[in-house]
N, C-alpha and C positions, 0 to 999 in steps of 0.2 A: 676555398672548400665549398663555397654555397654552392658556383656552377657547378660542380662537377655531382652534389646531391640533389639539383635540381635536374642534370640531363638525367640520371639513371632512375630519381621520377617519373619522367616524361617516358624514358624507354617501357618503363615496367607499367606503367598506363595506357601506353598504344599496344601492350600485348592482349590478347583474348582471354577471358576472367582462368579458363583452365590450363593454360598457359602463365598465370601468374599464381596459381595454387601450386601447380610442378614448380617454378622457382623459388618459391617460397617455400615449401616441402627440404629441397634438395640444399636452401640456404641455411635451412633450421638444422637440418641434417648433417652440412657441414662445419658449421658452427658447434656441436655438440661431438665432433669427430676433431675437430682442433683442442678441445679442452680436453677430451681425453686425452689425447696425445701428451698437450703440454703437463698434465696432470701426473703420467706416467714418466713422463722424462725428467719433471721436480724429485719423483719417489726415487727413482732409479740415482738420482745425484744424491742425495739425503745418505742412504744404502751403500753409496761407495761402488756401484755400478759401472761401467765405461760402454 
């Protein structure tokens, strides 16, 4: 596990700083789109949903 959080270190440090505020943007962004997601599809099982 270390390697593989030390190369995508490395990748996201040889990027250009506004280049790493767009991935980090679009990371945060998708990060908060997976929990709604999963948050929604908890509710929807709860409710007897399909």
């Amino acid at each position: 596990m270390k390697p593989f959080i030390d190369s995508i270190t490395s990748f996201v440090t040889a990027l250009p700083p506004l280049l790493q505020l767009l991935l980090g943007i679009f990371t945060t962004v998708g990060f908060i789109r997976l929990f709604m997601f999963l948050v929604d599809f908890i509710e929807d099982r709860r409710e007897g949903k399909r």
